[in-house]
FIZADO-176059 format. One record per residue (C-alpha): residue number from 1; residue in one letter; x negated, y, z negated. Coordinates in nm, 2 decimals. Layout:
residues N
+------+------+--------+--------+--------+
! resi ! resn !      X !      Y !      Z !
+------+------+--------+--------+--------+
!  NUM !    A !      X !      Y !      Z !
...
+------+------+--------+--------+--------+
***
This chain:
residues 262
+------+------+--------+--------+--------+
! resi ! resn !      X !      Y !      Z !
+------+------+--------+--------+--------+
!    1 !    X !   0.00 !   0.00 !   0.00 !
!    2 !    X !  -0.13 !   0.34 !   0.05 !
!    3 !    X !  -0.31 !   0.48 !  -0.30 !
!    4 !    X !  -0.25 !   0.87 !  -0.36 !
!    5 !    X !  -0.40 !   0.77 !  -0.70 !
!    6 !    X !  -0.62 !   1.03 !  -0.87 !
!    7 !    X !  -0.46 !   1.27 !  -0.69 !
!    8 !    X !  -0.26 !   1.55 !  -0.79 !
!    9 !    X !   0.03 !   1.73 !  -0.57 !
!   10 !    X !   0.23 !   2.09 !  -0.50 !
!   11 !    X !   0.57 !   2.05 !  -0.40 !
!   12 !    X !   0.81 !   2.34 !  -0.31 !
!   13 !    X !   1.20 !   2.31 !  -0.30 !
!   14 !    X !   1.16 !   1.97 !  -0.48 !
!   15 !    X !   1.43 !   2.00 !  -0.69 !
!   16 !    X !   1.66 !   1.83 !  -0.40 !
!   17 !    X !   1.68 !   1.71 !  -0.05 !
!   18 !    X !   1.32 !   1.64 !   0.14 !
!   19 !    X !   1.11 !   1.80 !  -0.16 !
!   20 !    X !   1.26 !   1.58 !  -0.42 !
!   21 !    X !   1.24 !   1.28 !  -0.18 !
!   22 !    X !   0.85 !   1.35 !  -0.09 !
!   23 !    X !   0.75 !   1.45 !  -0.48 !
!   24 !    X !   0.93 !   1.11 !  -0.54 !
!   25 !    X !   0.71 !   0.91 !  -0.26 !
!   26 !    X !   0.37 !   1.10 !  -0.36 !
!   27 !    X !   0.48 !   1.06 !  -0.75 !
!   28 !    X !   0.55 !   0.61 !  -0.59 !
!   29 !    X !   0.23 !   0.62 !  -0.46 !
!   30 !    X !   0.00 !   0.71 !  -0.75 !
!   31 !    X !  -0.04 !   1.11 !  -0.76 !
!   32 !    X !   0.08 !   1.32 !  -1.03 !
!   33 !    X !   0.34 !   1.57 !  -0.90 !
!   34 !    X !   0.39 !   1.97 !  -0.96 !
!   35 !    X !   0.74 !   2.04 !  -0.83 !
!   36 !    X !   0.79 !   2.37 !  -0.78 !
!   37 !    X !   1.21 !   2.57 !  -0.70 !
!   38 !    X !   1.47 !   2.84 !  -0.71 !
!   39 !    X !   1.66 !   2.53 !  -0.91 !
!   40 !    X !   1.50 !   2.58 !  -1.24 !
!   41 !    X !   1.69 !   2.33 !  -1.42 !
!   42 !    X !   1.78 !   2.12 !  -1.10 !
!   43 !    X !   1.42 !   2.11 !  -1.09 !
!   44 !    X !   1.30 !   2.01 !  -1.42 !
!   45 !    X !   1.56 !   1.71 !  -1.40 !
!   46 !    X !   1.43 !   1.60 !  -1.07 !
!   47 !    X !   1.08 !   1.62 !  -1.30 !
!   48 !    X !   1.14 !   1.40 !  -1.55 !
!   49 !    X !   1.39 !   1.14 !  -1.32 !
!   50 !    X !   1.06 !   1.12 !  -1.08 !
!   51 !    X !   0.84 !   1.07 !  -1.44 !
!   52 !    X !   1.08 !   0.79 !  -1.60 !
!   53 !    X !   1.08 !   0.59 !  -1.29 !
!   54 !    X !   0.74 !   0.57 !  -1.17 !
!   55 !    X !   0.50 !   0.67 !  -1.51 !
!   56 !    X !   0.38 !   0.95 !  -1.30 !
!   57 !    X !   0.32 !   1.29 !  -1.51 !
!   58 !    X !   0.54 !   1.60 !  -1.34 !
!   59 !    X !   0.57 !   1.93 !  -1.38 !
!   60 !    X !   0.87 !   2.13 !  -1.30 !
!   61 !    X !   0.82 !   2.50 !  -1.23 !
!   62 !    X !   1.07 !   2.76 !  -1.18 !
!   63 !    X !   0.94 !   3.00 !  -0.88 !
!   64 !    X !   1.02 !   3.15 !  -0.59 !
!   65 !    X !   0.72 !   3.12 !  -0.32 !
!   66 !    X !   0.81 !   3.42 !  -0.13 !
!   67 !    X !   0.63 !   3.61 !  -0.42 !
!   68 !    X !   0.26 !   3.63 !  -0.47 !
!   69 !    X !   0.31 !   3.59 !  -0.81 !
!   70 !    X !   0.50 !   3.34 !  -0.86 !
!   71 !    X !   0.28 !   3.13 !  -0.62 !
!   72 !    X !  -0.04 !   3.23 !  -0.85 !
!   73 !    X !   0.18 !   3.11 !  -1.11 !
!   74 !    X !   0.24 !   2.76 !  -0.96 !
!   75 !    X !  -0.14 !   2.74 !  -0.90 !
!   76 !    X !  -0.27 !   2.83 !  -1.20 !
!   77 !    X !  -0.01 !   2.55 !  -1.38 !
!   78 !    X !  -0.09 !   2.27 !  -1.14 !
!   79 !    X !  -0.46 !   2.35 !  -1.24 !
!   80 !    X !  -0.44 !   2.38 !  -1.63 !
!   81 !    X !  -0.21 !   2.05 !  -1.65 !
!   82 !    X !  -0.41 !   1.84 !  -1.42 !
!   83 !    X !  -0.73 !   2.01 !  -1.33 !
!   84 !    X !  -0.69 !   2.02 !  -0.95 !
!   85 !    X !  -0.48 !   2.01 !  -0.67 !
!   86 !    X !  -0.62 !   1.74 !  -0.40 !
!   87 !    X !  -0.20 !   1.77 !  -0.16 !
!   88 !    X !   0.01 !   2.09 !  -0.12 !
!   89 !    X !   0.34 !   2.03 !   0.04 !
!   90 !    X !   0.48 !   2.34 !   0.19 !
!   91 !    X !   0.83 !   2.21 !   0.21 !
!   92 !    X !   1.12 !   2.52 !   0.05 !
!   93 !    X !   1.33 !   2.66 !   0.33 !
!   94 !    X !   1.65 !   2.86 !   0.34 !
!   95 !    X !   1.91 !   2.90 !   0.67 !
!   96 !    X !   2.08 !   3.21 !   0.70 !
!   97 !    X !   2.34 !   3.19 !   1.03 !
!   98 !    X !   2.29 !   3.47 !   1.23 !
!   99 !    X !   2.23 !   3.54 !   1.67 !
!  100 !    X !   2.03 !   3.80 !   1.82 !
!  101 !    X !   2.36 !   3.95 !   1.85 !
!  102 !    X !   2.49 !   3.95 !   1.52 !
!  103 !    X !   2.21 !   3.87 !   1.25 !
!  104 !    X !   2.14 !   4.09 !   0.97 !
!  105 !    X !   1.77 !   4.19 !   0.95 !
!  106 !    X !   1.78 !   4.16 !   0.57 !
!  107 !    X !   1.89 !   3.84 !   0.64 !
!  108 !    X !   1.64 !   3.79 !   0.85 !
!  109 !    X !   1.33 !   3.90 !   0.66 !
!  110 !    X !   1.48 !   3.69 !   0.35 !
!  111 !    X !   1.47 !   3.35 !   0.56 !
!  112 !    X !   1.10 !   3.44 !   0.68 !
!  113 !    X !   0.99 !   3.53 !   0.36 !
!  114 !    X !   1.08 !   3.19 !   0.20 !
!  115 !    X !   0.97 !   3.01 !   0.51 !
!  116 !    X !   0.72 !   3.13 !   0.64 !
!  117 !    X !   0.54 !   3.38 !   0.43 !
!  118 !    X !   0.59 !   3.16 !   0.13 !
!  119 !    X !   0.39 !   2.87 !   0.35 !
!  120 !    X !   0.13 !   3.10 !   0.41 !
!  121 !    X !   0.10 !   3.28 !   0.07 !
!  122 !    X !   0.07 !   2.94 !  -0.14 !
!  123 !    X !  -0.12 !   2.78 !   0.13 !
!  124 !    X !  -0.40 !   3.01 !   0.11 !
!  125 !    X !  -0.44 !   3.00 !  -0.25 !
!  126 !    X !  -0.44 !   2.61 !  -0.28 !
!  127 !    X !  -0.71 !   2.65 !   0.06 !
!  128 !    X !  -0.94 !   2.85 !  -0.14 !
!  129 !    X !  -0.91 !   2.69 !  -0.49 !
!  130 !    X !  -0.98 !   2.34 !  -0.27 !
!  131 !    X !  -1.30 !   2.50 !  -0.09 !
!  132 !    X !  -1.41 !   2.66 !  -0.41 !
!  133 !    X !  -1.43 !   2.34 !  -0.59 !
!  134 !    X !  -1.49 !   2.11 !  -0.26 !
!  135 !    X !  -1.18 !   1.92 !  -0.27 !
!  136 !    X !  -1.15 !   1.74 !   0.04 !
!  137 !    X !  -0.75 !   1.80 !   0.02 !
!  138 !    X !  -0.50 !   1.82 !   0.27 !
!  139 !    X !  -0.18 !   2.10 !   0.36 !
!  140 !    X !   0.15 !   2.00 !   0.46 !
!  141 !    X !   0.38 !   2.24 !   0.62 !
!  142 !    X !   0.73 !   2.17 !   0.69 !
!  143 !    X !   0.86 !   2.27 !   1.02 !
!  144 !    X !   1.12 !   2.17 !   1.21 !
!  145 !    X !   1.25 !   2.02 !   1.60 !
!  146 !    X !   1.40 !   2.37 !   1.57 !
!  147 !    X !   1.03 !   2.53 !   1.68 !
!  148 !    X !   1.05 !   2.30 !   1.97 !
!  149 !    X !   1.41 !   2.35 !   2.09 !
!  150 !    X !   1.67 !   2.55 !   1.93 !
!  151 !    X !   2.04 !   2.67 !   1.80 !
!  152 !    X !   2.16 !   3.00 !   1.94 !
!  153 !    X !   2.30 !   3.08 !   1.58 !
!  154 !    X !   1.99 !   3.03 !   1.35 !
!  155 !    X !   1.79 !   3.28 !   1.47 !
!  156 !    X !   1.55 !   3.32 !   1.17 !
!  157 !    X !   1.54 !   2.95 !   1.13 !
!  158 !    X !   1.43 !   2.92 !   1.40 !
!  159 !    X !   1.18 !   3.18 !   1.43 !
!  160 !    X !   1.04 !   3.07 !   1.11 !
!  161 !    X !   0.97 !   2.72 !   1.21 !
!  162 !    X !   0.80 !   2.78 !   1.54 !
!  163 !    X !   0.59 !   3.03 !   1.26 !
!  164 !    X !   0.50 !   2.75 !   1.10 !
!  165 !    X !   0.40 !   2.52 !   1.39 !
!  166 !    X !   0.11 !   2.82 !   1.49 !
!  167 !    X !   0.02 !   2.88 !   1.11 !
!  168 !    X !  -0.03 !   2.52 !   1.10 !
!  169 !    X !  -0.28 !   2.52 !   1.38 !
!  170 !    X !  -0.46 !   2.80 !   1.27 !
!  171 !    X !  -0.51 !   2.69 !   0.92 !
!  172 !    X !  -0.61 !   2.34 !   1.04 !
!  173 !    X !  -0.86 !   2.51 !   1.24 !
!  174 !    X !  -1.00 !   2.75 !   0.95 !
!  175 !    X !  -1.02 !   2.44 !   0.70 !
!  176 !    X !  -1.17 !   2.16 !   0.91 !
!  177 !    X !  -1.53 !   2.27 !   0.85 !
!  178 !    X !  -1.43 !   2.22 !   0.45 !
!  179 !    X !  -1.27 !   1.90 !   0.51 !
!  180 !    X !  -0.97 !   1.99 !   0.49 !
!  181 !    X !  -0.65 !   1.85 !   0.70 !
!  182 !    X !  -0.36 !   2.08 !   0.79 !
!  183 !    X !  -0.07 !   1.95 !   0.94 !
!  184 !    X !   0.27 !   1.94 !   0.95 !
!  185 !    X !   0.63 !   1.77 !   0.96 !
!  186 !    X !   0.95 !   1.91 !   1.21 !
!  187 !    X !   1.23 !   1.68 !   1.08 !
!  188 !    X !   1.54 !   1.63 !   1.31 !
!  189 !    X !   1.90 !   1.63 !   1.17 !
!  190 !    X !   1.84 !   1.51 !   0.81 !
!  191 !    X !   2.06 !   1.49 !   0.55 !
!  192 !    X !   2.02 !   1.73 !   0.34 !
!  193 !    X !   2.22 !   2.10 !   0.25 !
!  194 !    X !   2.04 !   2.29 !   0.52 !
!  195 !    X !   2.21 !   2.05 !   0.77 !
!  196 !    X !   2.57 !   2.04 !   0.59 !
!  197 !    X !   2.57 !   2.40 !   0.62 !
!  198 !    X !   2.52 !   2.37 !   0.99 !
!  199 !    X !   2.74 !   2.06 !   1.07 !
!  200 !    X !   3.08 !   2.24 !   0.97 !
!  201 !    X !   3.32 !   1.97 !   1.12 !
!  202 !    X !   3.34 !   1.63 !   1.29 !
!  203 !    X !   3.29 !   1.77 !   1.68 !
!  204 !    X !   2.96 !   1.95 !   1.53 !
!  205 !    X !   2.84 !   1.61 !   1.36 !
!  206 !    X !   2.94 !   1.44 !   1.70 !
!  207 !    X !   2.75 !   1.71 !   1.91 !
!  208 !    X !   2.42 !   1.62 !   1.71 !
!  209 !    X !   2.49 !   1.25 !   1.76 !
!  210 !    X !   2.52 !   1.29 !   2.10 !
!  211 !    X !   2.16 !   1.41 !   2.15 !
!  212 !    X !   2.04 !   1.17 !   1.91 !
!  213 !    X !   1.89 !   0.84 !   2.08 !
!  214 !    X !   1.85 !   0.61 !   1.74 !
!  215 !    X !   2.23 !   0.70 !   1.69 !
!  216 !    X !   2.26 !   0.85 !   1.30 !
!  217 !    X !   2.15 !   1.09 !   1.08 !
!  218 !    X !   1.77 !   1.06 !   0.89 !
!  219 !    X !   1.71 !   1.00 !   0.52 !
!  220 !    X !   1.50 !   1.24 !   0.33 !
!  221 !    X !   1.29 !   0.92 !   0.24 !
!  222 !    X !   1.21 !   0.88 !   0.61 !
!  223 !    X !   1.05 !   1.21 !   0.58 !
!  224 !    X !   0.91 !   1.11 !   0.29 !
!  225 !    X !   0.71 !   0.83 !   0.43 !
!  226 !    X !   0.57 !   1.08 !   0.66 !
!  227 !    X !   0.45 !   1.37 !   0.43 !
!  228 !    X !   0.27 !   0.99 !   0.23 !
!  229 !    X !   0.08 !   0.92 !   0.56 !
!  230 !    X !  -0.04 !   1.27 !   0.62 !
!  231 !    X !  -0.13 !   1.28 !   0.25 !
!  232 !    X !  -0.34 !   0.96 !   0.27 !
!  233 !    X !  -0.62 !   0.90 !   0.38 !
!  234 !    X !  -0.49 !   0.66 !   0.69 !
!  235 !    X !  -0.44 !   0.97 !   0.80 !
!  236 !    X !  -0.80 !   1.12 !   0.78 !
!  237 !    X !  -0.90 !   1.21 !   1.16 !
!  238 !    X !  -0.55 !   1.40 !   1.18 !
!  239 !    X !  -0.54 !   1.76 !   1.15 !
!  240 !    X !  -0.38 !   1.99 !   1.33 !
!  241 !    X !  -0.08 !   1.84 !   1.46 !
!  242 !    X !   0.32 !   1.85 !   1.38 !
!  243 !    X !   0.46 !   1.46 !   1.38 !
!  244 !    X !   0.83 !   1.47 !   1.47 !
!  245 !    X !   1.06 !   1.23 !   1.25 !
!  246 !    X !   1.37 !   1.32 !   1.47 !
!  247 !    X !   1.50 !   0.99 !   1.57 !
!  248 !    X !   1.38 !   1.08 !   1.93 !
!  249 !    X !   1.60 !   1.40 !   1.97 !
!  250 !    X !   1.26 !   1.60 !   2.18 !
!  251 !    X !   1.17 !   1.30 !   2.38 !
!  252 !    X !   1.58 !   1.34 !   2.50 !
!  253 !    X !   1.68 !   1.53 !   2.79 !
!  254 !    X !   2.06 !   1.48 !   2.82 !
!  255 !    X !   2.33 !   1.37 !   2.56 !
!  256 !    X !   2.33 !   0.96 !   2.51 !
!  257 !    X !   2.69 !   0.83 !   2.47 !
!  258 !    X !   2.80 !   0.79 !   2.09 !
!  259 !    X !   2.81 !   0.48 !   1.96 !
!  260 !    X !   3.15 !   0.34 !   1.80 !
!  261 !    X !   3.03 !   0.31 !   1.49 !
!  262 !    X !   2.84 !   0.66 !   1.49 !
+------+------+--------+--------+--------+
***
């Protein structure tokens, strides 16, 4: 099985969805876990559920990644609990609906901040606390199949993931000479909130069926598994690159038929 063991891990928006299900898989696989949220509380229980089951030590933290501060903050904790940080997972995101037509630039410059800024604020300090202290460590972003191909009606999601796709690069770049990997994950249609509050009704859930070939909706696990590979060291000549758990939805250039059972 892969070993995160001796290893210890950042992950934003863990208190639910993806982040809970990749602190869970890291927490599975040997590391000790900082989850870092919005959720204070929601947080703290996904903590201590990811603790009890595995004998992993967590650490919840209530923060917001779109400020500076707060990011020190989650730094500095990660640090004085376990002494280092060898995995940062770059995975809290908000959706805000909004076109070119009709999107409010507040709106707008909230969704960025949280996804994208956030990524690159946090990132940078766990980049130089690993080449200050020669960590060989690696950075996971999350992005999306939304920086690839898109929805007319989430503009700043969008926008923010195809961010994230070029910061990834550029960051893998930067870091390779310290040894360390940058790369990142652009989910499909996983269930999660993000993706209820997209899929309003039964024609909408059809409509993303229809331009899924494997037929279904992903697991946050199935992510999960992911985010453990790029963690690990099977994944040591890797940097750089975004790996797509989408249930083939880029490789598709029409709509399949649904299946009966879909």
């Amino acid at each position: 099985m892969i070993s995160l063991a001796g290893k210890t891990a950042i992950v934003t928006g863990a208190a639910k969805g993806i982040g809970a299900a990749c602190a869970r898989a890291f927490a599975d696989h040997g590391a000790n876990v900082v989850l870092a949220d919005v959720l204070g509380e929601r947080c703290t229980a996904t903590a201590d559920s990811i603790a009890a089951d595995t004998g992993r030590r967590t650490l919840a933290i209530h923060a917001d990644i779109s400020d500076e501060d707060d990011c020190a903050r989650i730094l500095d904790a990660c640090v004085e609990r376990f002494g280092g940080c060898e995995i940062l997972l770059n995975n809290a995101g908000i959706i805000i609906s909004g076109s070119i037509l009709d999107a409010d630039p507040a709106d707008f410059d909230r969704v960025l901040a949280v996804n994208l800024r956030g990524a690159f604020l946090l990132g940078r300090l766990a980049a130089r606390h690993m080449v200050d202290r020669g960590i060989p460590g690696t950075i996971i972003n999350m992005s999306s199949t939304n920086a690839v191909v898109t929805i007319p009606n989430q503009l700043a999601y969008a926008v923010s993931k195809g961010g994230i796709a070029q910061l990834t690069k550029v960051m893998a770049m930067a870091l390779a000479q310290h040894d360390i990997r940058v790369n990142a994950i652009g989910p499909g249609t996983i269930t999660t909130d993000i993706v209820d509050a997209v899929i309003e009704n039964d024609e909408a859930r059809r409509t993303v069926l229809s331009r899924t070939p494997l037929g279904r909706f992903g697991d946050p696990s199935e992510v999960a598994k992911v985010a453990v590979f790029l963690a690990s060291d099977y994944a040591s000549y890797v940097t750089g690159d975004t790996v797509y758990p989408d249930g083939g939805r880029l490789s598709l250039n029409y709509t399949v038929p649904l299946r009966e059972d879909g």
